[in-house]
C-alpha positions as CSV (number, residue, x, y, z in Angstrom):
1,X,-149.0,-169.4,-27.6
2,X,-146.8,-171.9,-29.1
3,X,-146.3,-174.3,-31.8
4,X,-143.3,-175.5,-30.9
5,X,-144.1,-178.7,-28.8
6,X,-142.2,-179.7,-25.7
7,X,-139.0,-182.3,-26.1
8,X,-137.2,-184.2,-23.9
9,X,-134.4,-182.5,-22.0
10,X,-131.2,-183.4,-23.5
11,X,-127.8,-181.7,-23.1
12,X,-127.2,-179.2,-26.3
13,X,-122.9,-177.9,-26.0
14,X,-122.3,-174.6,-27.1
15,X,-119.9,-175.5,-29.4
16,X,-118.8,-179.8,-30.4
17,X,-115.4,-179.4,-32.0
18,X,-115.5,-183.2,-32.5
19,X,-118.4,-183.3,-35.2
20,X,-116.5,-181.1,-37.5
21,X,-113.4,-183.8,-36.9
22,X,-114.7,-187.2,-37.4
23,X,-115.2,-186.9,-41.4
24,X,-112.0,-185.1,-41.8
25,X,-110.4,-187.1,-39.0
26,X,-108.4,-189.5,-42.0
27,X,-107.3,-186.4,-44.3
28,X,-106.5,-184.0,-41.5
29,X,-104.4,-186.4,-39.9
30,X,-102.8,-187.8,-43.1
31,X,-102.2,-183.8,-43.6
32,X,-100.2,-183.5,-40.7
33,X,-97.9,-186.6,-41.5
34,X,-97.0,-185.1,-44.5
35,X,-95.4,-182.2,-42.3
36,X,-93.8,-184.0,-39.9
37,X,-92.5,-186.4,-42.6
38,X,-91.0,-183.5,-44.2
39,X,-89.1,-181.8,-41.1
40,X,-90.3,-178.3,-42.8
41,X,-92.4,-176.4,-39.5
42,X,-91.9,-172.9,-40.1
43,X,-93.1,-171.0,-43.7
44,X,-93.0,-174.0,-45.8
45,X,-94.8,-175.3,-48.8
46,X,-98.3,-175.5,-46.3
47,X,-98.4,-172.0,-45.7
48,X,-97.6,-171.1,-49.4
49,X,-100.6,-173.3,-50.3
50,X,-102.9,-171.8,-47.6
51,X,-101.8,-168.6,-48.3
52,X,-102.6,-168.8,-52.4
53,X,-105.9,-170.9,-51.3
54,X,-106.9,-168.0,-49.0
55,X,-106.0,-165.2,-51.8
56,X,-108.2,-167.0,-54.0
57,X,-111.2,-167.4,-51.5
58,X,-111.1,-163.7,-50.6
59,X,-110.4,-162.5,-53.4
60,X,-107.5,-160.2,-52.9
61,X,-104.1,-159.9,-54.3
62,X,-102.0,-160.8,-51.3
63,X,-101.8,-162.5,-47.9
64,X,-99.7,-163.4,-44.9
65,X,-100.3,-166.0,-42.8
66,X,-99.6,-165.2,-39.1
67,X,-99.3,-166.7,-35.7
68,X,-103.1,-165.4,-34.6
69,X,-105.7,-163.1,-35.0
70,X,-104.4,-160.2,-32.6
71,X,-101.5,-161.0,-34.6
72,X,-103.0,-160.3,-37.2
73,X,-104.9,-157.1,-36.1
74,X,-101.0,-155.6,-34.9
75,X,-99.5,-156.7,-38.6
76,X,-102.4,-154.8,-40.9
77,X,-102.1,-151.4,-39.0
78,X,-98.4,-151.7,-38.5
79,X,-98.2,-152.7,-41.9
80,X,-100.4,-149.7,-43.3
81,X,-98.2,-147.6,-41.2
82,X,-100.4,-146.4,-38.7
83,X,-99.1,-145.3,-35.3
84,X,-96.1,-145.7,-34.0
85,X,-94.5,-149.2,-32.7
86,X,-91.9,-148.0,-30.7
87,X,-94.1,-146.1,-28.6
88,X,-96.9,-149.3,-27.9
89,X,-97.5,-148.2,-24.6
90,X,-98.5,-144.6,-24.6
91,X,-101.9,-143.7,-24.0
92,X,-101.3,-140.1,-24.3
93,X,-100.5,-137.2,-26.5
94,X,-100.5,-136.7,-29.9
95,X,-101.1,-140.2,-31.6
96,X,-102.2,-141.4,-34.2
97,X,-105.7,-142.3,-33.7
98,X,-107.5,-145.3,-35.5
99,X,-111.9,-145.0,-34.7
100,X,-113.3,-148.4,-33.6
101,X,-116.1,-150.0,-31.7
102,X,-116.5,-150.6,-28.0
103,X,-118.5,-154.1,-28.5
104,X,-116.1,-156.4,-30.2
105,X,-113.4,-158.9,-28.8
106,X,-110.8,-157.0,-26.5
107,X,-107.8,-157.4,-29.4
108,X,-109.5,-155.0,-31.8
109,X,-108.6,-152.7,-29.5
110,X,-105.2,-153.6,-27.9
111,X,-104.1,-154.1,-31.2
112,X,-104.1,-150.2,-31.9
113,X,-102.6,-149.8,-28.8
114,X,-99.8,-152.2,-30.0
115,X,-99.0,-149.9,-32.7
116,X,-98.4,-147.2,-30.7
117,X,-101.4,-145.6,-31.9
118,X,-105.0,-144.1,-29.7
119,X,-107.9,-146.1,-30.1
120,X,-111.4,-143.9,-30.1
121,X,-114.8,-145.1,-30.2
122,X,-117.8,-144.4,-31.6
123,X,-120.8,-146.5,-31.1
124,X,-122.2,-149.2,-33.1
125,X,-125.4,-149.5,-34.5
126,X,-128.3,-151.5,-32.2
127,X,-129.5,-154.0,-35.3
128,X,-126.8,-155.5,-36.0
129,X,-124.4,-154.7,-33.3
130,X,-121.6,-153.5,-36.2
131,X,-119.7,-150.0,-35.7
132,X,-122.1,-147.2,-37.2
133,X,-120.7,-145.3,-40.0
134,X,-123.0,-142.3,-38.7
135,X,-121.3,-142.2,-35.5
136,X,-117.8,-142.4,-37.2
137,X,-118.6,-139.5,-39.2
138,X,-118.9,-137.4,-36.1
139,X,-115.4,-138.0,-34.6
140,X,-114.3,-137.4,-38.3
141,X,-116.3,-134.0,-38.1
142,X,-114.8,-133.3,-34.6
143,X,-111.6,-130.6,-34.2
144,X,-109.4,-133.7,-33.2
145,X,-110.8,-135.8,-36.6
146,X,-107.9,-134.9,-38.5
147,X,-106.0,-137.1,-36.1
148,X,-107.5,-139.9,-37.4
149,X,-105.4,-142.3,-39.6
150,X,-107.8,-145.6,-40.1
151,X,-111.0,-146.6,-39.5
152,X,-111.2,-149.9,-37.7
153,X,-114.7,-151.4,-38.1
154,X,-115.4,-155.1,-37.0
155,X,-117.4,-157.9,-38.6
156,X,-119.3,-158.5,-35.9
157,X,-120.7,-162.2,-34.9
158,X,-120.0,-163.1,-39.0
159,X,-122.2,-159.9,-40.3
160,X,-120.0,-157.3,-42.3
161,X,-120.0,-153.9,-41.1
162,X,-121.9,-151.3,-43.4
163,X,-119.7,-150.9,-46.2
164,X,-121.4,-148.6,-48.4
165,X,-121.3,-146.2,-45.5
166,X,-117.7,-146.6,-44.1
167,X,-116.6,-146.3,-48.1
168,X,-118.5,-143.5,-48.6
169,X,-116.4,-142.2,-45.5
170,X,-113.3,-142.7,-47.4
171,X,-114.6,-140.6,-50.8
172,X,-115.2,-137.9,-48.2
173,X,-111.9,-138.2,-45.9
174,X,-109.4,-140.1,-48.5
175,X,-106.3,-139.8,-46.4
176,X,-108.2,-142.1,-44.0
177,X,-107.4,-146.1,-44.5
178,X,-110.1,-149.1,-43.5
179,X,-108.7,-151.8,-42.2
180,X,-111.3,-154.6,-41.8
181,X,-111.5,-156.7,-38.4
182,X,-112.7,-159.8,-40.3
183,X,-111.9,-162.4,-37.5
184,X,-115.1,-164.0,-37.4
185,X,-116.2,-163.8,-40.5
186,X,-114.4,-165.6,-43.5
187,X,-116.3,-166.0,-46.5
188,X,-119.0,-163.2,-45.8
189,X,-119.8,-160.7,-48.2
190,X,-121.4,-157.2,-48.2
191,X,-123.0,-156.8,-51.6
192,X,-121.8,-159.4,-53.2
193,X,-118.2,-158.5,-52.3
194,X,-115.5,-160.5,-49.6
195,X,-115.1,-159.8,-46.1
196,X,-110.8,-158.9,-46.5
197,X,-111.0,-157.1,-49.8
198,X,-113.4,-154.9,-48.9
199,X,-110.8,-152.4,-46.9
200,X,-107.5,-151.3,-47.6
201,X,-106.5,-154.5,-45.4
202,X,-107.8,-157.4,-43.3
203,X,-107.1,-159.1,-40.3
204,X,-108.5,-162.8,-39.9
205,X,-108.9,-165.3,-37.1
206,X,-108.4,-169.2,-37.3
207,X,-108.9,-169.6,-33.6
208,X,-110.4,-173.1,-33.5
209,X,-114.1,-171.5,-32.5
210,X,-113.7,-169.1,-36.0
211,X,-116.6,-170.5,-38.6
212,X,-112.6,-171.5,-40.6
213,X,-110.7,-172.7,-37.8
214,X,-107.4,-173.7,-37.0
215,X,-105.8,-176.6,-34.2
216,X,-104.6,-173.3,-32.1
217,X,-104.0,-169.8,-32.8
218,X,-103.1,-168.6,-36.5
219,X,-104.5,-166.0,-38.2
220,X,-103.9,-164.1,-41.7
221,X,-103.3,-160.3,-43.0
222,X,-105.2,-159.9,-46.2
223,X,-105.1,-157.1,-48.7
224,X,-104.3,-155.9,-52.5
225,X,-101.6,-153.3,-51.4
226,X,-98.1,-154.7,-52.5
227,X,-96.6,-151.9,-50.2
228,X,-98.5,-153.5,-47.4
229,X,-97.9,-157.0,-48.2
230,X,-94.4,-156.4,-48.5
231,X,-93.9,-154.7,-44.9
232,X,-96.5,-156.8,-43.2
233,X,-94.5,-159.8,-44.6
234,X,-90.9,-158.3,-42.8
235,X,-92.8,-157.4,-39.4
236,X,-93.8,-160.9,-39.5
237,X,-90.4,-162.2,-38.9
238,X,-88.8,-160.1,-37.5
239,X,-88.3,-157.0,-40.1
240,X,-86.4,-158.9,-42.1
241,X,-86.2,-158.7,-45.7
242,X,-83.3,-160.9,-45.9
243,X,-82.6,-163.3,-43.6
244,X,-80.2,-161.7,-40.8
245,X,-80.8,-158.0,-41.8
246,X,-83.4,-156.5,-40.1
247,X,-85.0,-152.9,-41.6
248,X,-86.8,-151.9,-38.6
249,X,-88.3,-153.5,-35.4
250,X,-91.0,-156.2,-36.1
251,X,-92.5,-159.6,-34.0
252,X,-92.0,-163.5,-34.6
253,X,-95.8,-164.6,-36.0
254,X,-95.4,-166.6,-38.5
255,X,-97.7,-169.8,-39.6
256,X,-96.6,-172.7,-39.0
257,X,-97.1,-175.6,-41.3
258,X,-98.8,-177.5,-39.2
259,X,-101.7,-175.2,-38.7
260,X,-101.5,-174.3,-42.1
261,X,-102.0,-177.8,-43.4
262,X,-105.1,-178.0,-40.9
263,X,-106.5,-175.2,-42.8
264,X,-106.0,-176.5,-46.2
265,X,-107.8,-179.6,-45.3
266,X,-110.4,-177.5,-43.8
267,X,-110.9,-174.2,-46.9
268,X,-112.5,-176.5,-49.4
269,X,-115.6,-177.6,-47.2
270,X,-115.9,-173.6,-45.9
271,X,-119.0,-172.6,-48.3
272,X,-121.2,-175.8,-47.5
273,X,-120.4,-175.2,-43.7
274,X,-121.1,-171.8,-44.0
275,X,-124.4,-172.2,-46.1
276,X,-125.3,-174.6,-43.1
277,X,-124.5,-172.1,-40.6
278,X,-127.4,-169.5,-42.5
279,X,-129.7,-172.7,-42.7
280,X,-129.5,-173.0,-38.8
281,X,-129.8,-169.7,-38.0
282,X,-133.4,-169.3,-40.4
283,X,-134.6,-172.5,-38.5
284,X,-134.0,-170.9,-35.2
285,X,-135.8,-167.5,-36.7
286,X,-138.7,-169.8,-37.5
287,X,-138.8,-171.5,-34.5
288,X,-138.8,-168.8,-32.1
289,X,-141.4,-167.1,-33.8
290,X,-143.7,-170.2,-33.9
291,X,-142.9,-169.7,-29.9
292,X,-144.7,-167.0,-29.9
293,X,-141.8,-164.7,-27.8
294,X,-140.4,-162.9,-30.7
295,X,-140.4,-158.9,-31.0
296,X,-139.1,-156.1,-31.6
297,X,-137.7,-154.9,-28.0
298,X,-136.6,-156.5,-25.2
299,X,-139.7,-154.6,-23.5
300,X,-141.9,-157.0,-25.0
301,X,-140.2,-160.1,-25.8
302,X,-136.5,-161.7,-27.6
303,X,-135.2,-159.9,-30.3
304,X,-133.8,-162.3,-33.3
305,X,-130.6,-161.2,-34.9
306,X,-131.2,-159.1,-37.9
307,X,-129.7,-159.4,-41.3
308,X,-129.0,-156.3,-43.5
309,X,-130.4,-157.4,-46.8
310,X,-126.8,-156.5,-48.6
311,X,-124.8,-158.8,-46.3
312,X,-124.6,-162.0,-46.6
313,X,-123.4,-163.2,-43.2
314,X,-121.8,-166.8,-42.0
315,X,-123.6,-166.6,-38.5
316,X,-120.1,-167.1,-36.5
317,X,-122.5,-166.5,-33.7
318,X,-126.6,-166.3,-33.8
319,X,-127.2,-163.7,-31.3
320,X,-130.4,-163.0,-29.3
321,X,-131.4,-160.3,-27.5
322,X,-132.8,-161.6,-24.1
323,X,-135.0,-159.8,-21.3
324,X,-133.5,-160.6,-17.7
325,X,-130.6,-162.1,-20.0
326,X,-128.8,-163.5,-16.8
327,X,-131.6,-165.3,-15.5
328,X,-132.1,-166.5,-18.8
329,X,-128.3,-167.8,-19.0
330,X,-129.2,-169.8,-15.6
331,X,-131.4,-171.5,-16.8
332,X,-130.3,-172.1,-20.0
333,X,-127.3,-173.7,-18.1
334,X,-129.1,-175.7,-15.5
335,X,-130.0,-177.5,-18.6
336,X,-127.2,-178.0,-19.9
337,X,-127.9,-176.2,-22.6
338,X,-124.6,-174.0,-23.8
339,X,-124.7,-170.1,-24.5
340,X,-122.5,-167.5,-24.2
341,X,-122.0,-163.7,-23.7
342,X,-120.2,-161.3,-26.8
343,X,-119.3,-159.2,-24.7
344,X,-120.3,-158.6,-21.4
345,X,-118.5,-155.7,-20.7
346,X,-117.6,-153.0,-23.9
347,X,-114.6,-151.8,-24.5
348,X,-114.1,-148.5,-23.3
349,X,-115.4,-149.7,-19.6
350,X,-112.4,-152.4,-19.1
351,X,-110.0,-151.8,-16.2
352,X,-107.5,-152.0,-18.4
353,X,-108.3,-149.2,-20.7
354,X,-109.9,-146.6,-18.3
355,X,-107.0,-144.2,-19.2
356,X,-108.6,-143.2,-22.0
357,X,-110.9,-141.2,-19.7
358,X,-114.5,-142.6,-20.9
359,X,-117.3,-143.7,-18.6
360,X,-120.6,-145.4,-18.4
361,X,-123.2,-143.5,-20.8
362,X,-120.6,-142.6,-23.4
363,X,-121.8,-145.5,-25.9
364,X,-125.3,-146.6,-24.6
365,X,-125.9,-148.8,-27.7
366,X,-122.6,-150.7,-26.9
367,X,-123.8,-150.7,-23.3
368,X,-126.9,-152.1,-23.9
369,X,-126.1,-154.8,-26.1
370,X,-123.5,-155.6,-23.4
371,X,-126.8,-156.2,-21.3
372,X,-128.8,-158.0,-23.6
373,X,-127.1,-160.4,-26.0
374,X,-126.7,-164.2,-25.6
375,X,-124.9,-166.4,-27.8
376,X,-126.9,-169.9,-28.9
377,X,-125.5,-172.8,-30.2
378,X,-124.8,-172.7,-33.9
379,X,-122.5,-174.8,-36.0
380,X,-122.8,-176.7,-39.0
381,X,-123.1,-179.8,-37.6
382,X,-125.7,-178.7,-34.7
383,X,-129.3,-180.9,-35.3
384,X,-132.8,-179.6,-35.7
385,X,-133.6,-181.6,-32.3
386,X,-130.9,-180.0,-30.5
387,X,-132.1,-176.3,-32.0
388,X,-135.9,-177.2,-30.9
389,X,-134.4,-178.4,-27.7
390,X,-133.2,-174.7,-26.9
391,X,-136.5,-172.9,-27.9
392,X,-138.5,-175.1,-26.2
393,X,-136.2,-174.4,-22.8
394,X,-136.4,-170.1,-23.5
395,X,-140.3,-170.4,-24.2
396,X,-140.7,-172.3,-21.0
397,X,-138.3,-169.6,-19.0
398,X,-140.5,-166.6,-20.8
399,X,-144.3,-168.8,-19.5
């Protein structure tokens, strides 16, 4: 049945923030002298550098650095001028609505709420767990589509969503903007072109488990808009276009220098991490099918993560799906052997959101990715050992 042979139980964490460190430990730290020599903290000359660095990396015309991710989210769809912000806490009525997926990260979601806008769903396609362009087009093709404003679609685990299909979306329903949740994947590509110039606008993550990561929250608005840079620039402090005068209502999220300067340290060594990341993943695709417990459905065995052949992903997570997932998890664990869930319960089932009136059976892809995904260690740092460690410990649960 197998090939892979059996190793010696050893602990394998989910995530060691400290392997990253310990070769930058000397320049990160010499980084964040130079700030607090220079008593500068809030939208200094580290930001300015991160920000250029980052324009460069994603090729795109403008970007704001930001206190976080969900930050983030809020500035590209207030900034696009979606919704309406006064209003952040109306679920009802006529809104502005912005289509998204059920099976992301709670903020891709709240974020449109923030806005004063109505998040809908459609549901994502089972491969590789992204929003489906296909289902999309049918809320677009609905009576209520032409309430639709943006299209929200989410890179997924570090996999861009399909492109060619949400642009050709856009050709068909051009009044309609994309704005890219990119938070997990920073230097991805979909044929050849950047995750966060791909839409309209971007919203990235530095949250320090992000593939580009960050000592705490920050996060970054991307786009080639110079309307949208502009506003999304005023929201972020404030409204302010001039310091004291404030044009309408906006937040305090700015970067601060400190995490900026982490993140210059950190840019230059992204691609080689990244390029790791894919070499990891393609070692755990070859050693779970020299296990023997690879298939196509979770009816007959574990279903590797699949790769659209115009993506080129950065593997933020490698995601499996698992049969009896949760027994799976248990054991995994009694091993000490990290994993995780993306997401455990979708969207448009949390307590929080049931409001907007939907109910079990509405997305059953969603739903059953919800019941059959597990997150494995995968970082750039993570050794071929540690990744035999974890096969071995799911071909034993499956024998």
């Amino acid at each position: 049945m197998s090939a892979v042979p059996n190793f010696t139980p050893q602990p394998v964490p989910m995530l060691d923030f400290s392997r990253q460190f310990a070769p930058l430990r000397k320049e990160t730290l010499e980084a964040i002298t130079q700030v607090c020599d220079s008593q500068h903290f809030i939208l200094g000359s580290q930001v300015a550098a991160f920000e250029a660095a980052a324009a460069a990396a994603c090729n795109v015309s403008f970007t704001i650095g930001c206190a976080s991710g969900t930050d983030a989210l809020w500035l590209a769809l207030a900034a696009s001028s979606i919704g309406d912000s006064t209003s952040a806490t109306r679920i009802s009525g006529p809104l502005d609505a912005v289509v998204t997926t059920p099976f992301s990260f709670f903020a891709s979601t709240s974020a449109i709420l923030r806005v004063g806008a109505r998040p809908v769903f459609a549901d994502i396609d089972p491969r590789t767990f992204n929003l489906s362009p296909r289902s999309v087009a049918e809320i677009l093709n609905a009576p209520q589509g032409d309430r639709v404003k943006a299209v929200l679609p989410v890179h997924v685990f570090g996999q861009c969503a399909d492109w060619d299909g949400f642009a050709a979306l856009q050709r068909d329903y051009p009044g309609v903007l994309l704005i890219e949740d990119a938070a997990q994947a920073f230097g991805a590509t979909w044929n050849g072109t950047l995750a966060g110039s791909l839409g309209d606008a971007a919203a990235f993550s530095f949250y320090p488990t992000k593939n580009l990561s960050a000592f705490g929250d920050a996060g970054l608005v991307t786009t080639s808009n110079p309307v949208i840079d502009r506003r999304a620039r005023s929201l972020r402090a404030h409204g302010m276009t001039r310091r004291y005068y404030h044009d309408e209502l906006g937040a305090n999220s700015r970067l601060d220098e400190m995490q900026a300067a982490v993140l210059n340290v950190k840019l230059p060594y992204l691609a080689e991490w990244n390029r790791r990341r894919r070499e990891r993943a393609m070692r755990y695709d070859q050693l779970f099918r020299e296990a023997g417990i690879v298939a196509d459905s979770t009816v007959d065995g574990l279903v590797l993560p699949f790769t659209d052949p115009r993506a080129t992903p950065v593997f933020h997570q490698y995601v499996i799906r698992a049969p009896r997932r949760d027994a799976l998890r248990d054991h995994l664990t009694a091993q000490q052997i990290g994993s995780d869930i993306y997401y455990p319960v979708p969207i448009h089932l949390q307590t929080a959101l049931k409001d907007l009136g939907y109910k079990p059976g509405d997305f059953p892809h969603a739903e059953r990715a919800a019941a059959e995904v597990l997150a494995l260690p995968l970082y750039p740092e993570l050794r071929d050992d540690e990744q035999q460690t974890v096969v071995a410990a799911i071909r034993n649960f499956y024998s």
